[in-house]
C-alpha positions as CSV (number, residue, x, y, z in Angstrom):
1,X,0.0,0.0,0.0
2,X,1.0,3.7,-0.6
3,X,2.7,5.1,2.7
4,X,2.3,8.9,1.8
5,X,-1.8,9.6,1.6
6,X,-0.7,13.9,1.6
7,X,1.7,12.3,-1.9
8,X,-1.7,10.5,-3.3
9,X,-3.9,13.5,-2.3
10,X,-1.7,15.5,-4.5
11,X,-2.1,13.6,-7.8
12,X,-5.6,12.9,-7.3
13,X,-6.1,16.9,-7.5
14,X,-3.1,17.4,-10.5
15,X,-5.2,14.8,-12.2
16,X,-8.4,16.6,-12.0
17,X,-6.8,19.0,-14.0
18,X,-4.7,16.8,-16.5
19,X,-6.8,14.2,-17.1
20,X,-4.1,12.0,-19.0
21,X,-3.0,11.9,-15.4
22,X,-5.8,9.2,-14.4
23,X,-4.1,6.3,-15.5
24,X,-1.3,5.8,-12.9
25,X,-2.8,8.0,-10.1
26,X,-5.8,5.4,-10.5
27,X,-2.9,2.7,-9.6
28,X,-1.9,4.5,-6.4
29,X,-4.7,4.6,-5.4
30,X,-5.6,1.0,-5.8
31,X,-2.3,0.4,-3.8
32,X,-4.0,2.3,-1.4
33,X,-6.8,0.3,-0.8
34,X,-4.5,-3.0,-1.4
35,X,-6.1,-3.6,-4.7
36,X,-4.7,-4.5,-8.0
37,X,-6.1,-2.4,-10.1
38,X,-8.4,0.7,-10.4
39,X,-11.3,2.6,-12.8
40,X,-13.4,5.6,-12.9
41,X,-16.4,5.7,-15.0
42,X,-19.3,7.5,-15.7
43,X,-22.5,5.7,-16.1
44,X,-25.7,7.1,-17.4
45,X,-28.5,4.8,-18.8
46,X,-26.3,2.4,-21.7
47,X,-23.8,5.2,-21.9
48,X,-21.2,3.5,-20.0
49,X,-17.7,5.5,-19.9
50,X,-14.2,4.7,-18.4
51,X,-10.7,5.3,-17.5
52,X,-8.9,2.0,-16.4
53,X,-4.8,1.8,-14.4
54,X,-2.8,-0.1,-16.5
55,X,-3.5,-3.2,-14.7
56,X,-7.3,-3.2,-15.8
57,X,-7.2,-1.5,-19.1
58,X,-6.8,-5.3,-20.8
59,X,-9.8,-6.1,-19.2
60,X,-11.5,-3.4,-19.5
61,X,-11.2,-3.6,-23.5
62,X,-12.7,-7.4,-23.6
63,X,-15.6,-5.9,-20.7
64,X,-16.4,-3.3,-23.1
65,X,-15.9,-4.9,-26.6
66,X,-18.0,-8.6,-25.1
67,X,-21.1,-6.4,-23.9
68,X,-20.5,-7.0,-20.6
69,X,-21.6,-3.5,-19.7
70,X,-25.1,-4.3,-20.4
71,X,-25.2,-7.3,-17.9
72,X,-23.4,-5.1,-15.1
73,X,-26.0,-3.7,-12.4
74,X,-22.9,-2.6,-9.8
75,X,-23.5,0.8,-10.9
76,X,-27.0,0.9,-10.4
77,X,-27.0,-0.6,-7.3
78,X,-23.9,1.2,-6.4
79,X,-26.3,4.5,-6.5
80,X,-29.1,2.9,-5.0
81,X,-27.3,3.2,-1.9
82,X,-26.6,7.1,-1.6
83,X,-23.7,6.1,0.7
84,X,-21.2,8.9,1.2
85,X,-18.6,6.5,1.6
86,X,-17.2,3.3,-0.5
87,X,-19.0,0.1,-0.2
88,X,-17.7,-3.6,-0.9
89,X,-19.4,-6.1,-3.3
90,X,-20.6,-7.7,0.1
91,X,-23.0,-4.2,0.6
92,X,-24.9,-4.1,-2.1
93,X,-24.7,-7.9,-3.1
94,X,-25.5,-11.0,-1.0
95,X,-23.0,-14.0,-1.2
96,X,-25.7,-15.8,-3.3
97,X,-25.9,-13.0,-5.8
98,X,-22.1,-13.0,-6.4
99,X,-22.0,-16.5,-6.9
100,X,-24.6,-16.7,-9.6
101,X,-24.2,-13.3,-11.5
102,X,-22.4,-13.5,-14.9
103,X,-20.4,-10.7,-14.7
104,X,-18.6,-12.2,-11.7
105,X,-18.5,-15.9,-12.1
106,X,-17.8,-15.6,-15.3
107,X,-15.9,-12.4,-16.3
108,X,-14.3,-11.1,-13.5
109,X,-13.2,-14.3,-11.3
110,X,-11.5,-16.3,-14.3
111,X,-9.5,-13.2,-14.4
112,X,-8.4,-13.2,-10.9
113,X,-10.4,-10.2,-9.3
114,X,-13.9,-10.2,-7.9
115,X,-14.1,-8.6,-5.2
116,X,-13.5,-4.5,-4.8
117,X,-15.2,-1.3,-3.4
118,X,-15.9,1.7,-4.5
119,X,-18.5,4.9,-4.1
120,X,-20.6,6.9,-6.4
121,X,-20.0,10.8,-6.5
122,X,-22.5,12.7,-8.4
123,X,-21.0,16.3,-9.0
124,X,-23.1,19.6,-9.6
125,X,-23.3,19.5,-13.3
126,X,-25.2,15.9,-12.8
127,X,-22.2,13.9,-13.9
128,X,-22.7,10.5,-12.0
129,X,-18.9,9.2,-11.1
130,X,-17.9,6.4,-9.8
131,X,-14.1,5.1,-8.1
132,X,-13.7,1.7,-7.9
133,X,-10.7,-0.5,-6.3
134,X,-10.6,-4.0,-7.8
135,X,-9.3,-6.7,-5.5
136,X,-7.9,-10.2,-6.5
137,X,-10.3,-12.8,-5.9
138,X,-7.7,-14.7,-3.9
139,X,-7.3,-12.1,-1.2
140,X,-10.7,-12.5,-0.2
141,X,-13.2,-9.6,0.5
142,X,-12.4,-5.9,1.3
143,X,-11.6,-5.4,4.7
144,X,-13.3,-3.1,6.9
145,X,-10.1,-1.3,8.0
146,X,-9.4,-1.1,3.8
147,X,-12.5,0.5,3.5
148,X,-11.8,3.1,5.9
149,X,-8.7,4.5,4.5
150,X,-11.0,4.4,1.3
151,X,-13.0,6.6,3.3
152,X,-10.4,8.9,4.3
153,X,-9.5,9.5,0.7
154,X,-12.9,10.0,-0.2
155,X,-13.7,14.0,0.3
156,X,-10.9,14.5,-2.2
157,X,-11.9,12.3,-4.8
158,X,-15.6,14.4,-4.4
159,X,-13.5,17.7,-4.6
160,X,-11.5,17.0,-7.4
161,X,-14.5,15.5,-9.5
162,X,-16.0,18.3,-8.8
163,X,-13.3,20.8,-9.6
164,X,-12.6,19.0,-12.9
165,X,-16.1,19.1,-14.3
166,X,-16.1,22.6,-13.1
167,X,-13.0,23.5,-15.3
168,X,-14.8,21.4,-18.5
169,X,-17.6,23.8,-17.9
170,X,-15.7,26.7,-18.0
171,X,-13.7,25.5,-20.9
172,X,-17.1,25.2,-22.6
173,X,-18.1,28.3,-22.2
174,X,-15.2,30.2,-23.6
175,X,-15.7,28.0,-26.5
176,X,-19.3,29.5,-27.1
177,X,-17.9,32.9,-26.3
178,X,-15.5,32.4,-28.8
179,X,-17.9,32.0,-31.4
180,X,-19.8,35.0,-29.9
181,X,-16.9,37.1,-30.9
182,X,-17.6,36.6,-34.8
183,X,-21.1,36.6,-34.8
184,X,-22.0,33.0,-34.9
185,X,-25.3,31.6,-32.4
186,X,-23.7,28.7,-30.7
187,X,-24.2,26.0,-28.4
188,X,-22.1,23.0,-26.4
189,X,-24.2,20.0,-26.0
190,X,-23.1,17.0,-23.8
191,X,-23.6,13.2,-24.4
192,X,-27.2,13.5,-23.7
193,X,-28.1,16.5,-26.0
194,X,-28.3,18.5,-23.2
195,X,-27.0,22.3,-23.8
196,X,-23.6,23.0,-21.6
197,X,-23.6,26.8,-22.3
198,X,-24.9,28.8,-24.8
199,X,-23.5,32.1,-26.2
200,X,-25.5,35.5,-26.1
201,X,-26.9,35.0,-30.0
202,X,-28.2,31.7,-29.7
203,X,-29.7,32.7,-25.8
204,X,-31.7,35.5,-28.2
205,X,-32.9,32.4,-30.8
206,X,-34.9,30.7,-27.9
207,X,-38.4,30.7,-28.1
208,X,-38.2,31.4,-32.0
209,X,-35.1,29.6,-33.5
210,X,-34.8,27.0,-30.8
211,X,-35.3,25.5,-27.3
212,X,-33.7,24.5,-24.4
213,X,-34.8,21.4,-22.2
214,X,-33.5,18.0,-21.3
215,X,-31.9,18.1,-25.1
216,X,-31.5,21.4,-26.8
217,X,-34.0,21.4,-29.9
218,X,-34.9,23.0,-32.8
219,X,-38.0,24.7,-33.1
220,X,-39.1,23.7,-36.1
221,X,-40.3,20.1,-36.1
222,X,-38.9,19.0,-39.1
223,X,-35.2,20.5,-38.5
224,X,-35.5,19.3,-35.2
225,X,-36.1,15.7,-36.0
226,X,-32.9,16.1,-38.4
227,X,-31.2,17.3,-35.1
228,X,-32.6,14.3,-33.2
229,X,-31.2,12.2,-35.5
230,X,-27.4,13.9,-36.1
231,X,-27.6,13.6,-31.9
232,X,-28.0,9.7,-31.7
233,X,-25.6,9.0,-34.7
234,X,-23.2,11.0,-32.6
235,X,-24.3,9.5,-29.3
236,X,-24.0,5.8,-30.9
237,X,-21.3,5.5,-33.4
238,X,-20.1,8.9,-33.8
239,X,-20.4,11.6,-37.1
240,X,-17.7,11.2,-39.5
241,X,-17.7,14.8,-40.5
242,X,-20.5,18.3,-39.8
243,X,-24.3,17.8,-39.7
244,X,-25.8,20.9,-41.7
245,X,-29.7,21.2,-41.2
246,X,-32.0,23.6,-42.8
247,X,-34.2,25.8,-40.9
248,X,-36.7,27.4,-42.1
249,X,-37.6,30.8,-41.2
250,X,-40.0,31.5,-38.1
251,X,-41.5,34.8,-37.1
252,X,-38.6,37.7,-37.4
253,X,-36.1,35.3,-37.9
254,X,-34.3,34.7,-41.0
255,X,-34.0,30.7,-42.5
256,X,-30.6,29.7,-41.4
257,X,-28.7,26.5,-41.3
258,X,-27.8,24.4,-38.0
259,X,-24.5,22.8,-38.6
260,X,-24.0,20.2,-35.7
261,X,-19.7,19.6,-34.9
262,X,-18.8,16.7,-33.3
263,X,-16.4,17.2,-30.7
264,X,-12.8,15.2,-30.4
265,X,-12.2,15.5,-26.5
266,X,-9.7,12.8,-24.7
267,X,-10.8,9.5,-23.8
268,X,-9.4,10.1,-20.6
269,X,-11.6,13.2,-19.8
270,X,-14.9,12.1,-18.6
271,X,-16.1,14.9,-17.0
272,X,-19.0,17.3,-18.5
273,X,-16.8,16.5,-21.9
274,X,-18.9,18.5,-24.9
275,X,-20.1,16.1,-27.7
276,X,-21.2,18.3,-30.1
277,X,-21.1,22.1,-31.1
278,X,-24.1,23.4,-33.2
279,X,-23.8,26.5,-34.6
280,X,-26.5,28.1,-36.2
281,X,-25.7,30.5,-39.2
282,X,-28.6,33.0,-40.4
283,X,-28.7,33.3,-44.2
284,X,-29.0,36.5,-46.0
285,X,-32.3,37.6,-47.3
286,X,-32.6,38.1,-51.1
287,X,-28.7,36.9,-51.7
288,X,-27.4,34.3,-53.1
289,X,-24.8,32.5,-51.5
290,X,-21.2,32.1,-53.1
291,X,-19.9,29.2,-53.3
292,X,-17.6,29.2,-50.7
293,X,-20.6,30.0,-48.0
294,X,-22.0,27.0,-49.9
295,X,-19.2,24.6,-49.6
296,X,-18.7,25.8,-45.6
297,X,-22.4,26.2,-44.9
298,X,-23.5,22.6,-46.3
299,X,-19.8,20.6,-46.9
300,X,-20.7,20.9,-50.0
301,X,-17.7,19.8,-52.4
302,X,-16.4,22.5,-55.0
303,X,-18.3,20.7,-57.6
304,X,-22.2,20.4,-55.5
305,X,-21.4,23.7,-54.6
306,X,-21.6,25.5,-58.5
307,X,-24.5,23.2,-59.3
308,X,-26.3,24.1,-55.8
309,X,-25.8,27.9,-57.1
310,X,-26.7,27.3,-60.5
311,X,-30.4,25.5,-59.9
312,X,-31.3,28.4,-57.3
313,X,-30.1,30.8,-60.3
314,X,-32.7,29.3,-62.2
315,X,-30.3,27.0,-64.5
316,X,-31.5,23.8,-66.1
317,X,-29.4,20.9,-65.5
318,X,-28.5,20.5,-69.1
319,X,-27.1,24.3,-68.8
320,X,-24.9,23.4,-66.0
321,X,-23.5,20.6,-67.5
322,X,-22.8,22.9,-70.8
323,X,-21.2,25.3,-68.4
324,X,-19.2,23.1,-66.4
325,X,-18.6,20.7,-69.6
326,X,-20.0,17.8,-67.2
327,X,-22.9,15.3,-68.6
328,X,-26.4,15.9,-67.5
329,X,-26.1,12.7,-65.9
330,X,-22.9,14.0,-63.7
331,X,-24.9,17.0,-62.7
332,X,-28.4,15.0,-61.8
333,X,-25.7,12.9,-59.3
334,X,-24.2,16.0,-57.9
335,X,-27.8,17.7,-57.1
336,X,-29.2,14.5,-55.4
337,X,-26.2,14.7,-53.1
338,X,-26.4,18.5,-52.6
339,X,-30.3,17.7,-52.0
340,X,-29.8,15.4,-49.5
341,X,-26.6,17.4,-47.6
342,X,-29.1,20.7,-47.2
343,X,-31.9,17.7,-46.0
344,X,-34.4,19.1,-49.1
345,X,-36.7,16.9,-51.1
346,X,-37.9,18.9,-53.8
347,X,-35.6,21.2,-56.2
348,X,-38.1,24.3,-55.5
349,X,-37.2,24.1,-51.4
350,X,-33.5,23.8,-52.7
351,X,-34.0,26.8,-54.4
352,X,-36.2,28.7,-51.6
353,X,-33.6,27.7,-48.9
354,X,-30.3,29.0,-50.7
355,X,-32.4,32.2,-51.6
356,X,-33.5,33.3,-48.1
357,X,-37.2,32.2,-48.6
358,X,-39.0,29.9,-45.7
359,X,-39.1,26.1,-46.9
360,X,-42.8,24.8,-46.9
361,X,-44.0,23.8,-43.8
362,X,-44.3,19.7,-43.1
């Protein structure tokens, strides 16, 4: 066991702010609680996250990867408690459970642990965390004086949970700020769709433009079901690349176009971590777009972007092809992919989007 609890205290809080610190401070502190290995996760519905001490991050690979996650109830039980402490297997299992639930008998003791301790820690943004010491199976339950220098450790693990998803707020919000500064309506959504912060312009788009709540929304039915979708795609396998979603115009409010950016944070960080950034961008009334603001407002390629300006400039596809010394053919391929990027059915709402006129309503 570590001798020097001030030494472990130390890098539990320079973790907290370095997350890629996790890994071996999650070690020490399994040595503290004579354990041989040692996670935190996050654990919301079937959105199970982790960050694993070398010892466990084998295992934790096969857990994850053999859907093991869905079979595993510690969590849940784990919060059922509302202990402000840690708790053994042995307190919120009876012996019978452990000896006929999968994820021990046949996960965790072939692999030499099954038995550990740990305690949830839900932080003020609503992050649920949990620490957890694993313990080889051999060396037989956790002791109560092992769970008591568990204890000991525990107001700092609270603390610096909750300083760290205080400093992934604040990073947040300077990100919407930042778009703030040049104009641009933004958002930071989390893994559930929930809005993080918002910046001043998108603040003044609520109630017209769109809506806060358990998931930030569109108001427009039809863009917001887009926006539902771009949200679970993200949630379950990730977006390859932007999500840009026409919105029509409502009241005083221009059309505009929601582009949703999926956010690359550390594996390591699992605290308030933004998903997704949505921007909204207003398009000009009576203008039409060049074709860069094409190209950046719909990732449109050079290509979709001229025949995307040539249909709402009232050109036939036969004259684009002429102009761009394409086929027809070419051209009907690249305008049933620029249709479907700006989410359109219809060449006429194509038109009436990239022109600054309302889309029809659905």
């Amino acid at each position: 066991m570590s001798a020097d609890p001030e030494d472990l205290i130390d890098r539990v809080y320079e973790a907290a702010a370095v997350p890629e610190l996790w890994p071996s401070t999650l070690s020490a502190i399994a040595r503290f609680g004579g354990g041989g290995g040692g996670l935190l996760f996050t654990s919301q519905g079937l959105d199970f996250r982790y960050v694993a001490s070398p010892e466990l991050e084998g295992y934790m690979e096969e857990f994850m990867a053999d859907g093991w996650v869905a079979q595993n109830d510690r969590p849940v039980r784990l919060f059922a408690k509302q202990h402000p402490g840690f708790l053994t297997d042995l307190d919120v299992y009876t012996p019978e459970e452990l000896d006929t639930n999968p994820v021990f008998t046949d996960f965790l003791r072939p692999r030499g642990y099954g038995w550990g301790a740990a305690t949830a820690i839900t932080v003020p943004s609503g992050e649920r965390i949990v620490f957890d010491v694993e313990r080889a199976y051999r060396d037989g339950p956790v002791p109560a004086d092992i769970v008591a220098r568990l204890d000991a450790m525990r107001p700092h693990l609270a603390r610096a949970a909750t300083l760290s998803a205080r400093l992934r707020l604040q990073a947040v919000q300077v990100a919407a700020d930042a778009l703030e500064m040049v104009g641009l309506p933004a958002a930071i959504l989390g893994r559930q769709g929930q809005a993080l912060a918002m910046n001043h312009s998108c603040q003044a788009l609520l109630g017209t433009t769109v809506r806060d709540g358990p998931r930030f929304a569109l108001a427009d039915p039809a863009a917001d079901r887009l926006l539902a979708e771009a949200l679970q795609t993200l949630a379950a396998v990730g977006l390859a690349s932007t999500r840009s979603i026409p919105v029509p115009a409502k009241e005083a409010e221009p059309p505009a176009v929601a582009h949703v950016l999926p956010v690359k944070r550390s594996a390591r960080d699992l605290f308030t971590a933004a998903s997704a950034i949505v921007v909204v961008t207003p398009l000009a009334q009576d203008r039409l777009p060049g074709l860069s603001v094409l190209e950046g407002l719909f990732d449109l390629t050079p290509a979709e972007a001229r025949v995307a300006r040539g249909i709402t400039g009232c050109r036939t596809v036969e004259q684009i092809a002429a102009e761009s010394g394409t086929s027809p053919q070419t051209v009907r391929s690249q305008l049933k992919s620029v249709m479907a990027k700006t989410g359109v059915n219809r060449q006429v709402e194509l038109v009436r989007l990239l022109s600054g006129v309302a889309l029809p309503r659905s």
